[in-house]
N, C-alpha and C positions, 0 to 999 in steps of 0.2 A: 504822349511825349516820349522821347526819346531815354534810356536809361544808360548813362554810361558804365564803363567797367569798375570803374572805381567807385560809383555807388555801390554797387554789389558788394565789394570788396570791403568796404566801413559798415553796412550795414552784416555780413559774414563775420566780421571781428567783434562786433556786438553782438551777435546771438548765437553765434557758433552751428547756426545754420547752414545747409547745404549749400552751395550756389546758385540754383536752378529754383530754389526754394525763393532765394533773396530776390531775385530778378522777377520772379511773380509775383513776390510779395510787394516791390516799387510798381511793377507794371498797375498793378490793383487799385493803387494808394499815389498813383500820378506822382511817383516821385519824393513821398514826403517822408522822410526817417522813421520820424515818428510813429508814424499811424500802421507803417512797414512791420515796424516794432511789436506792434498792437495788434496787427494781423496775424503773425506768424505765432504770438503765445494764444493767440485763439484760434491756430490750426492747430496748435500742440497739446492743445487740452482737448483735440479732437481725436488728435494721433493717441494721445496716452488714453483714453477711454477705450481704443478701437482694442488697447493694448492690454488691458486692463487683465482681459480672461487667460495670458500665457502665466506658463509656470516660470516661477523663480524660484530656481534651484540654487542658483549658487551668488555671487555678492561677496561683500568685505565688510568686516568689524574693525569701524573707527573708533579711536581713543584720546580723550582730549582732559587736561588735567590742568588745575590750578598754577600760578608759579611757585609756591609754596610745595604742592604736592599733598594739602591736607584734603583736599577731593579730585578723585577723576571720574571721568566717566566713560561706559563702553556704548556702542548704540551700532546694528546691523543694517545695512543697506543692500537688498535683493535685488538682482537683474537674472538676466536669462543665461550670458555665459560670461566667463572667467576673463574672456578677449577684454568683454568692458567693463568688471570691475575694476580693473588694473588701469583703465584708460583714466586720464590727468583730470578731466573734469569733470568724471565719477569722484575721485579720492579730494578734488577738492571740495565737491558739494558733499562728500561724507564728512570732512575736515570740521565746515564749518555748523553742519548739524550736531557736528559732537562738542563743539566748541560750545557754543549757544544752550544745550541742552545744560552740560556743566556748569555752568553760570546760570542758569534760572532754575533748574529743576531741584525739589530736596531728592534725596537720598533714596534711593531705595531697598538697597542691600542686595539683592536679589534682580533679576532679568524680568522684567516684566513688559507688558505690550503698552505702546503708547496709544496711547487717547485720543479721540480725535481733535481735542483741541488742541492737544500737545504737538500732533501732528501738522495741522493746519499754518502754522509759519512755514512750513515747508514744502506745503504742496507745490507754488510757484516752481521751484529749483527744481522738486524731482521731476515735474511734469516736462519742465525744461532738458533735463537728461534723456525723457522719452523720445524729446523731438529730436533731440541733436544726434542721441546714439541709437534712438531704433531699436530699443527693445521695452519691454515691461520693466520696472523701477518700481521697488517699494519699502518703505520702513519698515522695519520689521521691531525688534524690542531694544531697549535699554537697561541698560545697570547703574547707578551712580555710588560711588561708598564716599564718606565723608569721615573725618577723625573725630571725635570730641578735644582732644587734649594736644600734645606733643607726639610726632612719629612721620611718617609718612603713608602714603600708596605706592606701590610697589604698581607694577603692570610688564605682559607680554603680550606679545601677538605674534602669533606662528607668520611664519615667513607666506602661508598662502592668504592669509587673510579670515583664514575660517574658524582661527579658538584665539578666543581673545579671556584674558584674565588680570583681574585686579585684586591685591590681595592689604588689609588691611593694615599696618606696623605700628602697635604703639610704646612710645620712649617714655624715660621719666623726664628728659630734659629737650628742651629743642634742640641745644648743642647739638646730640647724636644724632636728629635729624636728618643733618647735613650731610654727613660722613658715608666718606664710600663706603667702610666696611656694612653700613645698614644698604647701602643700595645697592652695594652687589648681593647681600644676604635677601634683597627684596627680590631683585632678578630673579634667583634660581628658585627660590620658592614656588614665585610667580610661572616659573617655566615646570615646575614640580607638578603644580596643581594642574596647567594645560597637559600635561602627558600621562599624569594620573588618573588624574581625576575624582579627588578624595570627596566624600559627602561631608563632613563636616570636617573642623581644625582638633576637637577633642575627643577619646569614647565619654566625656560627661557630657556632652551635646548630644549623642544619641537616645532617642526614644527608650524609657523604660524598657517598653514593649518589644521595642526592637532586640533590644539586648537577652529578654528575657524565650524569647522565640528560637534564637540562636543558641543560648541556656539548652532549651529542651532538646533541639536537633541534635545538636552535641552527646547532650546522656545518652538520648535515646540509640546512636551511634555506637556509643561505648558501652552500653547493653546487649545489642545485635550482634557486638563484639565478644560479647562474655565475659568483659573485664569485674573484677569485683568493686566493691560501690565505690570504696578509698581513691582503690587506684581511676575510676572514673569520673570522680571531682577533679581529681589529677588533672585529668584528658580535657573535661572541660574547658579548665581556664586555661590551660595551654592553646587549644582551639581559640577560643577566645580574644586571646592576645595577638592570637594569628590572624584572626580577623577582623582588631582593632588595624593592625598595620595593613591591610589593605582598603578600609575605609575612614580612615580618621588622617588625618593633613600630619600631625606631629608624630605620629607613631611609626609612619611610612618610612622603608627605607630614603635615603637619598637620590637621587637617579644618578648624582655624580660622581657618590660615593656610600656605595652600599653597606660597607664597614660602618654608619653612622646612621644615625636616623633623626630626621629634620627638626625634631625637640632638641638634639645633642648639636645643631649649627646653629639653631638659636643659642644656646648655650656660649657655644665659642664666642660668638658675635656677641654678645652680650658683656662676655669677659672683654673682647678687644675694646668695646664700648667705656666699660667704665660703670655700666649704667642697666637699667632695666630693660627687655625688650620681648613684647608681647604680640602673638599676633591676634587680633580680633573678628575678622571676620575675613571672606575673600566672594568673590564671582568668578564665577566661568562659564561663559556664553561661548556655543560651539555654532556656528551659522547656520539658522534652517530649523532648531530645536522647537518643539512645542513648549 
């Protein structure tokens, strides 16, 4: 039978299929939408298999959060180049993976790999991105933080798609919630931690051990040095505190303003508040990360 232009054209706006794809996919299926339909996500689970073994290097970190804002979540989506991360029905099937993750998953705190079951609502759509845009497509990991009480999520994403960060806010009231002084104080943070990159928010979060390693490098430093033992306790905790501010979230200079340090904008922010304000935990997923 004969397949008009306009077949092609309503079955092309449904699958976001190639043209020359559509018109064999009716020739196949004598015309019938449906089965058209049916054919071409069982080429594309052909295509995406053939696809399976390219690298994906690069991709975009979607982000999707509560109305409230007492949970969001981050989740990576892998392709081969930059051209189609950025392309509209990559970011919307990122959209709605991060969307749906946020809404059923708990919490993880941390970046972790999805599971295959956790995965499997979603094979349909990426499989479908394989057909449409022709390359390799994959999930890659998620984050979710959640509040216990009053505060917010804070969240960045660098302008290329590749560091995504969520950072945890907690208030004594909802009141301050709401309030821009807490969201723009969440912003910069959030943009703190993606340019930093601090290991944890306190040095009482860091390992004993860790602390205590650094301890020794230090003396032993200050021995090599020939300083006497006084003056190389001195040295130590000087060192020390040097080293808290480039791996602790609150002891870091500011990036926006180096005069201060991100414990001392909590502070301010806290004063403008009224109110308490803590931070509790953060993520930062960089694209591609093990």
């Amino acid at each position: 039978m004969g397949i008009t232009a306009q077949q092609v054209k309503t079955l092309r706006e449904k699958t976001g299929v190639g043209m020359m794809d559509c018109k064999k996919a009716l020739v196949e299926c004598d015309g019938n939408e449906e089965a058209a339909v049916a054919y071409l996500r069982e080429k594309g689970l052909a295509k995406a298999q053939k696809k399976a073994g390219r690298a994906t290097s690069e991709g975009w970190i979607g982000y999707a959060a509560t109305d409230d804002l007492s949970a969001a979540t981050l989740v990576e989506l892998k392709c081969e180049t930059d051209f189609v991360a950025k392309n509209e029905k990559f970011q919307e099937t990122l959209a709605t993976i991060a969307q749906t993750l946020n809404a059923q998953q708990a919490a993880t705190n941390a970046p972790v790999a999805l599971t295959e079951e956790q995965a499997a609502p979603f094979a349909e759509g990426v499989n479908e991105l394989i057909t449409v845009l022709g390359e390799n497509t994959q999930l890659g990991r998620f984050c979710k933080l959640a509040l216990d009480g009053a505060g917010m999520i804070g969240h960045y994403i660098h302008a290329n798609g590749k560091i995504g960060v969520l950072v945890a806010i907690e208030t004594g009231s909802e009141e301050s919630a709401g309030k821009d002084e807490l969201k723009v104080m969440a912003k910069d943070i959030a943009m703190q931690i993606a340019a930093v990159n601090p290991a944890c928010c306190t040095p009482e979060e860091l390992p004993q051990d860790v602390i205590a390693k650094e301890k020794e490098i230090y003396l032993n430093q200050a021995k090599e040095e020939g300083k006497p033992e006084h003056i190389a306790e001195k040295i130590v905790t000087g060192r020390l505190n040097k080293y808290y501010k480039e791996v602790c979230l609150v002891e870091q200079p500011f990036i926006k303003d180096d005069s201060k340090a991100i414990k001392d904008l909590i502070k301010e922010t806290a004063k403008a508040l009224g109110d308490t304000v803590k931070i509790t935990g953060f993520c930062r997923m960089a694209l591609g990360e093990e």
